[in-house]
N, CA, C and O of each residue as an XYZ file, in Angstrom:
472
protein
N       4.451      7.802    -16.282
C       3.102      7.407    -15.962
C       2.215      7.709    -17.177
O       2.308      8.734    -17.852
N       1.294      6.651    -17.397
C       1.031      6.846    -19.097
C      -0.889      7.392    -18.097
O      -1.542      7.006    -17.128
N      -0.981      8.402    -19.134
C      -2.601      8.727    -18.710
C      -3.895      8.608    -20.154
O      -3.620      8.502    -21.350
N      -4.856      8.652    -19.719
C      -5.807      8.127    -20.498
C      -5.483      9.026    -21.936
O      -5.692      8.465    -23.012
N      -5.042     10.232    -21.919
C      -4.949     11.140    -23.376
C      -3.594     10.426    -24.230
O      -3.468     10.299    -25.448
N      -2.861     10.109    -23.379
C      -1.750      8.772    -23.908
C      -2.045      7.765    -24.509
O      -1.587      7.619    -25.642
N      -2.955      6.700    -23.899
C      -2.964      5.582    -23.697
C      -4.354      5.648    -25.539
O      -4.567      4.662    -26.244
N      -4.922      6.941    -25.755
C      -5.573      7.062    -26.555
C      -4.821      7.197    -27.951
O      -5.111      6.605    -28.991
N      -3.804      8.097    -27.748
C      -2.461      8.265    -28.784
C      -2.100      6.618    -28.838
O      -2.067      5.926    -29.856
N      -1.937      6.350    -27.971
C      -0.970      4.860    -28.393
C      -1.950      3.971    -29.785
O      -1.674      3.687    -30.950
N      -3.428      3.720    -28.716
C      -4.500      2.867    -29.536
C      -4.549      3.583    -31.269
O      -4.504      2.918    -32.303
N      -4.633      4.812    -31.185
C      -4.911      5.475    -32.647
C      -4.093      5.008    -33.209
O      -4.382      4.093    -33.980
N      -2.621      5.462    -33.056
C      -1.328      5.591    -33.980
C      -1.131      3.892    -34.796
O      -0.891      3.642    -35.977
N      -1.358      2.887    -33.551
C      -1.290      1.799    -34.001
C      -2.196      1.044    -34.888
O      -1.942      0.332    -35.860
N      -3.303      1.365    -34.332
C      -4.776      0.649    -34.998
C      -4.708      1.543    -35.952
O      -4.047      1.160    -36.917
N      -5.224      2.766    -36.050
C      -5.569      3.584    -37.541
C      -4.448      3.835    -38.298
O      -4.510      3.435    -39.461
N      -3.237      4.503    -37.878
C      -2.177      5.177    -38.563
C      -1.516      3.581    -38.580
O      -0.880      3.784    -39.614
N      -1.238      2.429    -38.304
C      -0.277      1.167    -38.770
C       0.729      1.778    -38.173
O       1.518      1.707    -39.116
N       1.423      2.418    -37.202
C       2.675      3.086    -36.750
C       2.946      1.853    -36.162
O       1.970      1.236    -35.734
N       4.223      1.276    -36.025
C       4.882     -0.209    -35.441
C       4.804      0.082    -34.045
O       4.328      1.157    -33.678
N       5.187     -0.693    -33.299
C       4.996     -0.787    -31.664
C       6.353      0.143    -31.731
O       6.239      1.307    -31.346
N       7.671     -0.333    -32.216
C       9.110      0.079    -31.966
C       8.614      1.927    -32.166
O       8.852      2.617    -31.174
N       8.122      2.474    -33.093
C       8.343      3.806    -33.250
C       7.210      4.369    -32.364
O       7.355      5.585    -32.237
N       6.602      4.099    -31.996
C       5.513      4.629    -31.189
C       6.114      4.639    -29.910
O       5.951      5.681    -29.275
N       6.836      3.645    -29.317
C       7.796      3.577    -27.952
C       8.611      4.672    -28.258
O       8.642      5.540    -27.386
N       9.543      4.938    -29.659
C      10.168      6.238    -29.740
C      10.109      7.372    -29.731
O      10.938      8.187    -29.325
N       8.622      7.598    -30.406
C       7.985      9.023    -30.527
C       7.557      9.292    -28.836
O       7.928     10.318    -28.267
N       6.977      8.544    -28.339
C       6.437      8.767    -26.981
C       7.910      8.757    -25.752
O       7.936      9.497    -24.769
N       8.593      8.148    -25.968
C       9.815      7.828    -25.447
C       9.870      7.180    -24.176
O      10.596      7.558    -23.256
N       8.777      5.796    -24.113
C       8.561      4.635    -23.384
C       9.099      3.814    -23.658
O       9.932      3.837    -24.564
N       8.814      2.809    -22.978
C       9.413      1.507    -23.109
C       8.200      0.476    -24.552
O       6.970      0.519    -24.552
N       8.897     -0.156    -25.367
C       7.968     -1.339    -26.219
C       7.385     -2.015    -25.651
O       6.400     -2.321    -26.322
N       7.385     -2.746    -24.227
C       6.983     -3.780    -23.590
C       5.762     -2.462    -22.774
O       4.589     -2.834    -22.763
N       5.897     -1.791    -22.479
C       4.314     -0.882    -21.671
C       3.563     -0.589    -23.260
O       2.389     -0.916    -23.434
N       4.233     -0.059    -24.169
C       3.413      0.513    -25.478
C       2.450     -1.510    -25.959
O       1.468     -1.610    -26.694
N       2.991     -2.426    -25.433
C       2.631     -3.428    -25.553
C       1.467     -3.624    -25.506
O       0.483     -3.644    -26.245
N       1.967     -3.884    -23.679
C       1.351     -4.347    -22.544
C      -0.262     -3.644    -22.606
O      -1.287     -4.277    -22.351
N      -0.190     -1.729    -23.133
C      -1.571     -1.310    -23.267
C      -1.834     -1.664    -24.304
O      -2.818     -2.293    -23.915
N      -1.835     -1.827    -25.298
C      -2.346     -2.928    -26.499
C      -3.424     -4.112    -26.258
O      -4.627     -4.365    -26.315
N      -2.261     -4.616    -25.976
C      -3.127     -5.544    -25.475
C      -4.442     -5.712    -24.125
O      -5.154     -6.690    -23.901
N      -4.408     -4.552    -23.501
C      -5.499     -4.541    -22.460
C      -6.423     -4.328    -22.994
O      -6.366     -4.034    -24.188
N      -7.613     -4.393    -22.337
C      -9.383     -4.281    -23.051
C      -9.292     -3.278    -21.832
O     -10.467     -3.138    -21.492
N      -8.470     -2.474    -20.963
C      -8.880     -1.284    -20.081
C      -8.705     -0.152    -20.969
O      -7.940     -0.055    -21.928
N      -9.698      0.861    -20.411
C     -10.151      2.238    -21.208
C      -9.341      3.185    -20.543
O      -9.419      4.320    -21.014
N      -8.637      3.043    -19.646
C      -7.947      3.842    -18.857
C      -6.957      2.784    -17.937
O      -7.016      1.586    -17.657
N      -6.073      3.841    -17.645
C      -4.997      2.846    -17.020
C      -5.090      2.692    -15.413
O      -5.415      3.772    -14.920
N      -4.889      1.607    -14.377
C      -4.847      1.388    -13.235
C      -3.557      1.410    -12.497
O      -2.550      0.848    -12.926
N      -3.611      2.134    -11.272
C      -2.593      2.303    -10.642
C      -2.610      2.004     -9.276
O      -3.087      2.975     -8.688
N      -2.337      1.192     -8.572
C      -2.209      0.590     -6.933
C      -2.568      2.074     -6.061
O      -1.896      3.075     -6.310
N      -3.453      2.109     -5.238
C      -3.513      3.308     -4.287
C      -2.409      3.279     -3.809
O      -1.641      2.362     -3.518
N      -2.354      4.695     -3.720
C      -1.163      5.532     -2.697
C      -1.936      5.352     -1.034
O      -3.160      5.431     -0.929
N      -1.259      5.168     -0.115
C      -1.589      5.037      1.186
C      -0.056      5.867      1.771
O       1.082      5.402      1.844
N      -0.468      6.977      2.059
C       0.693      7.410      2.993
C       0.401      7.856      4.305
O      -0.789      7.943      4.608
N       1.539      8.248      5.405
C       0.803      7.831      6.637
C       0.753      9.776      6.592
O       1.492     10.484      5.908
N      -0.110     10.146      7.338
C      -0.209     11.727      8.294
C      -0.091     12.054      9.492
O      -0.780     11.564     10.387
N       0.837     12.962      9.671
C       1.386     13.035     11.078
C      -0.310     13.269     11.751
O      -0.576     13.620     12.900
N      -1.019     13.040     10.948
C      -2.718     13.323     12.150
C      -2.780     12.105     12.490
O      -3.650     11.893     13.335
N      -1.987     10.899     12.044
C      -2.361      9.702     12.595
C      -2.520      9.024     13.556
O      -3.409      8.191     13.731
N      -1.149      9.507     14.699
C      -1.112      9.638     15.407
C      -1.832     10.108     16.739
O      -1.617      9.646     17.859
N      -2.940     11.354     16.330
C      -3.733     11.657     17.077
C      -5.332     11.744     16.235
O      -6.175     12.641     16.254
N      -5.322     10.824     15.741
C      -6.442     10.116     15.218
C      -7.533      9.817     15.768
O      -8.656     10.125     15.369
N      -7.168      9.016     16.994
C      -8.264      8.351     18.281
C      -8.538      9.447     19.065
O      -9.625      9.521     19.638
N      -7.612     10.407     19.185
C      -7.638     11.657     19.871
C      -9.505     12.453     19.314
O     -10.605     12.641     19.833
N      -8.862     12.656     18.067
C      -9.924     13.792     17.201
C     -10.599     13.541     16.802
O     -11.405     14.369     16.378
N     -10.809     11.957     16.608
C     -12.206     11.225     16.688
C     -13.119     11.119     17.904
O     -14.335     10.994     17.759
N     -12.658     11.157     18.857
C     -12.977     10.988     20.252
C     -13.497     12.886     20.852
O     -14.006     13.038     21.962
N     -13.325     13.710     20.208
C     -13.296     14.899     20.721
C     -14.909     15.116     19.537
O     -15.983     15.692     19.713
N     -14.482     14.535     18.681
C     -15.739     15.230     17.461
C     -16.929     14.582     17.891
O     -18.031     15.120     17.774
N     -16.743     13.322     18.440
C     -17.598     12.635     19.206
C     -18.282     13.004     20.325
O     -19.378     12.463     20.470
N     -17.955     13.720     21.088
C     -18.242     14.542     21.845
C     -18.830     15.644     21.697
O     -19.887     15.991     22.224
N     -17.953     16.423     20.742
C     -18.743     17.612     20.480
C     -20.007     17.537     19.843
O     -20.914     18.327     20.106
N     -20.128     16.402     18.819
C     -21.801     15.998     18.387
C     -22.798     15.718     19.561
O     -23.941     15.563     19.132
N     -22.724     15.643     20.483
C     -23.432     15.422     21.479
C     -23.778     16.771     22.610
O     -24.699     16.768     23.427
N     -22.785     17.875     22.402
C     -23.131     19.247     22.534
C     -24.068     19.561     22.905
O     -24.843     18.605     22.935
N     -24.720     20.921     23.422
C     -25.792     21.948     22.797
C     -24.850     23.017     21.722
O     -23.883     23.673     22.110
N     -25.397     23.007     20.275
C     -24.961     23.633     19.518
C     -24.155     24.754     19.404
O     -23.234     24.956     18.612
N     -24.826     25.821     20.729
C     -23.700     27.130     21.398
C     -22.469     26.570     22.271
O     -21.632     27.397     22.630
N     -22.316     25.341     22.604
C     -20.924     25.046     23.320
C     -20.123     24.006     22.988
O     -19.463     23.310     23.760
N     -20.224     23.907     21.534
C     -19.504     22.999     20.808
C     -17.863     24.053     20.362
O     -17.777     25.261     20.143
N     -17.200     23.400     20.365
C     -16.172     23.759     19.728
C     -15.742     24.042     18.406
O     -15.795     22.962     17.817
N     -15.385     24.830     17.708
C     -15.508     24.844     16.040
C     -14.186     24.159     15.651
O     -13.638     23.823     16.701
N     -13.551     23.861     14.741
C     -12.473     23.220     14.395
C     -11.158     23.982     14.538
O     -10.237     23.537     15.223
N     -11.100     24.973     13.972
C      -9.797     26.202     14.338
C      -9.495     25.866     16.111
O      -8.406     25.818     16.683
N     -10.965     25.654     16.719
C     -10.375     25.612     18.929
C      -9.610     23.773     18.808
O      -8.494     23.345     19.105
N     -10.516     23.280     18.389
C     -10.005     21.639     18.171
C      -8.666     21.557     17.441
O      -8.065     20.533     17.766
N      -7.863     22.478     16.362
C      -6.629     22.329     15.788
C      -5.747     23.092     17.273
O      -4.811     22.622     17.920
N      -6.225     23.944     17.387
C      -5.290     24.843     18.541
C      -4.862     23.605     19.489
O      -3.720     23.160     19.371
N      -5.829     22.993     20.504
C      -6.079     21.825     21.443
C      -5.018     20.654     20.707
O      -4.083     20.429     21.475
N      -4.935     19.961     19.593
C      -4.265     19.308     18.716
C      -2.861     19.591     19.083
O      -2.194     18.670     19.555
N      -2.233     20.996     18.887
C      -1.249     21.773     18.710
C      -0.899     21.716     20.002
O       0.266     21.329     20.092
N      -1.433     21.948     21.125
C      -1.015     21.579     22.282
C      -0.678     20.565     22.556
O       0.102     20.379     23.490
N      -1.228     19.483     21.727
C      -0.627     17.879     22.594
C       0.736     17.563     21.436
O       1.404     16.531     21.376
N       0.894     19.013     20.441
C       2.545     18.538     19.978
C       1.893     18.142     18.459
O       2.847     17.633     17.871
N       0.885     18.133     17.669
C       0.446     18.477     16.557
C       0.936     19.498     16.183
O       1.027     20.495     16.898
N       1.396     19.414     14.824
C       2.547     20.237     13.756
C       1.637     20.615     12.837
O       1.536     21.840     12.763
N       0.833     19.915     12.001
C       0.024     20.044     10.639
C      -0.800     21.170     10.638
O      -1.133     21.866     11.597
N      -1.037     21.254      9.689
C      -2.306     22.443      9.182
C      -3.375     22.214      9.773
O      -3.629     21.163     10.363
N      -4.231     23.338      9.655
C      -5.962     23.628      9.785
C      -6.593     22.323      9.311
O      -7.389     21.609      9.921
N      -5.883     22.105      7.664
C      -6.958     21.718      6.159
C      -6.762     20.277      6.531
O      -7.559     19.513      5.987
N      -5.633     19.584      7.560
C      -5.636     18.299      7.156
C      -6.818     17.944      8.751
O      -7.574     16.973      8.727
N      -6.766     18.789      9.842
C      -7.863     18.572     10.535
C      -9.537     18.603      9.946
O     -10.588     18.005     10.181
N      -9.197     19.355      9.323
C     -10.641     19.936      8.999
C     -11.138     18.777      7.445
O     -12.323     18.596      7.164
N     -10.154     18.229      6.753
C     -10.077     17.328      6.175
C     -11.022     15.848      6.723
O     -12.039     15.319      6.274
N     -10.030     15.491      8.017
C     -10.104     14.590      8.464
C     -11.674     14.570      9.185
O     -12.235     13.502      9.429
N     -12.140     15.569      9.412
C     -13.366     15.978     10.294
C     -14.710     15.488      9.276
O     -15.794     14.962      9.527
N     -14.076     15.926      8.074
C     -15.417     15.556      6.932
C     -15.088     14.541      6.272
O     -15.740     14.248      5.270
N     -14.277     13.967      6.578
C     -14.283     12.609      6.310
C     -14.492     11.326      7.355
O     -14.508     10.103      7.223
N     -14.629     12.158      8.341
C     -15.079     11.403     10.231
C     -16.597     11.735     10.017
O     -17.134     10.670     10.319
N     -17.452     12.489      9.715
C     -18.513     13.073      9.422
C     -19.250     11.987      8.254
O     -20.277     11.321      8.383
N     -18.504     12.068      7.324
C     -19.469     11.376      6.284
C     -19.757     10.005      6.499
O     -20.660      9.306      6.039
N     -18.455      9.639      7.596
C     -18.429      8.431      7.699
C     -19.538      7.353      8.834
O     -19.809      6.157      8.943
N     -19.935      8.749      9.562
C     -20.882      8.583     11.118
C     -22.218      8.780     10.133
O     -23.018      7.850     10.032
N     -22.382      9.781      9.558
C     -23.783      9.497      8.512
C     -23.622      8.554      7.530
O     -24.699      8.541      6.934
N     -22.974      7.858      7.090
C     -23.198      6.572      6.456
C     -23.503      5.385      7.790
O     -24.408      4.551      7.815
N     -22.957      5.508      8.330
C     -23.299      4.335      9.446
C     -24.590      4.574     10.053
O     -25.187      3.618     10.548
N     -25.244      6.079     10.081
C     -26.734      5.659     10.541
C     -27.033      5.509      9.408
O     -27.308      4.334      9.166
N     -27.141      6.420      8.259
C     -28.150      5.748      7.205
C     -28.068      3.689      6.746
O     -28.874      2.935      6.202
N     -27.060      3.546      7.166
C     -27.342      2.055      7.069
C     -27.904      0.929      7.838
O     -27.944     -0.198      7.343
């Protein structure tokens, strides 16, 4: 995976130092056709397809959206904090950590205040 402190080595060696495509693939120990391929791009950094992988929270997704939903609607002293909501999780057969609930919570969060502010 070539990264931007790379992809900066490649542009120098060739443009300033005249180093051939063939020895620059050697010194770096890539392929000629990628030492190319960034050559020729006008990108300043390199692009890579998102990663999308699934989380066993996925599954109870509608679940913990549906509970946070609720609990926003509370009085503030009888809301649930997230540690009671992972426990509750864990009961319906949830395996994962604290961090990927509590993850998912502020990213359920930012996502309910973008929808009113819009």
């Amino acid at each position: 995976m070539i990264n931007v402190a790379l992809l900066g080595i490649i542009r120098r060696w060739h443009l300033r130092d005249q180093i051939p495509i063939r020895e620059i693939a050697r010194r770096l120990d890539i392929s000629r056709n990628t030492v190319r391929r960034y050559l020729r791009s006008e990108t300043t950094e390199p692009s890579y397809a998102e990663r999308r992988s699934t989380s066993g929270l996925d599954k109870y997704s509608v679940q913990l959206s549906g509970w946070l939903k609720a609990e926003t609607t509370k009085p503030r002293k009888q809301r649930r904090n997230l540690k009671q909501i992972h426990e509750d999780l864990k009961e319906l057969g949830y395996e994962g950590s604290y961090d990927r609930v509590a993850a998912f919570a502020r990213q359920w969060k930012a996502g309910q205040t973008e929808w009113v502010t819009h």
